[in-house]
C-alpha positions, 0 to 999 in steps of 0.5 A, spaced: 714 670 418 713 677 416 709 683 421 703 686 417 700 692 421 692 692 420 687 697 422 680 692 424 674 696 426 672 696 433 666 690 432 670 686 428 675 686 433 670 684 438 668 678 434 674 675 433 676 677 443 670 673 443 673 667 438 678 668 442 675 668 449 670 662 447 677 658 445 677 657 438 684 661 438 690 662 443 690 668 441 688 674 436 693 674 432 692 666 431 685 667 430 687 673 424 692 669 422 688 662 421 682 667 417 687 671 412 690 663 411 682 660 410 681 666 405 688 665 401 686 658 400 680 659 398 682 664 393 687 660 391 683 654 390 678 658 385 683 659 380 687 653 380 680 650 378 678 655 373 686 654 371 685 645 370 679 647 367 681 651 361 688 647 360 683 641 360 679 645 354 685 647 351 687 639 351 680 638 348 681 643 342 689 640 340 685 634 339 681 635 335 675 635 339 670 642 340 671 642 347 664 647 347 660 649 343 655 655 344 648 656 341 647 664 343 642 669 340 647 674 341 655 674 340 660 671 345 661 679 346 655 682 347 653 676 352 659 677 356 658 685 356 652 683 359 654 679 364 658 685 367 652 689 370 650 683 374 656 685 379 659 690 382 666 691 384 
């Protein structure tokens, strides 16, 4: 197992003392640990399905089939780049 030193800020830190205190994990390092695992798996989780989804489309498109048709005002492009003001990163 590797050793990551991070810096967590003092309210943070307080929160996951509490957990800690109330039981919920042994120790902080347990309960930082089962958060970072809980995040990893949940991100992961996501693109694999986005990933299932578009092998299952790509399958579709092989056979023939149109696996999506979009009726758009506007083109894909330009509904795409819309969509890109709606959040922030």
């Amino acid at each position: 197992m590797g050793v990551v030193p991070v810096r967590i800020d003092d309210e943070d830190l307080k929160r996951i003392d509490l957990l800690v205190k109330r039981q919920a994990f042994r120790s902080r390092n347990e309960a930082i640990r089962k958060m970072i695992k809980t995040v990893i798996s949940e991100s992961m989780s996501d693109d694999q399905n986005v990933d299932e989804l578009v092998k299952f489309l790509l399958k579709l498109k092989k056979t023939g089939k149109e696996p999506l048709v979009l009726r758009l005002s506007k083109t894909a492009t330009a509904t795409v780049a819309s969509g890109r003001d709606r959040w922030h990163t």
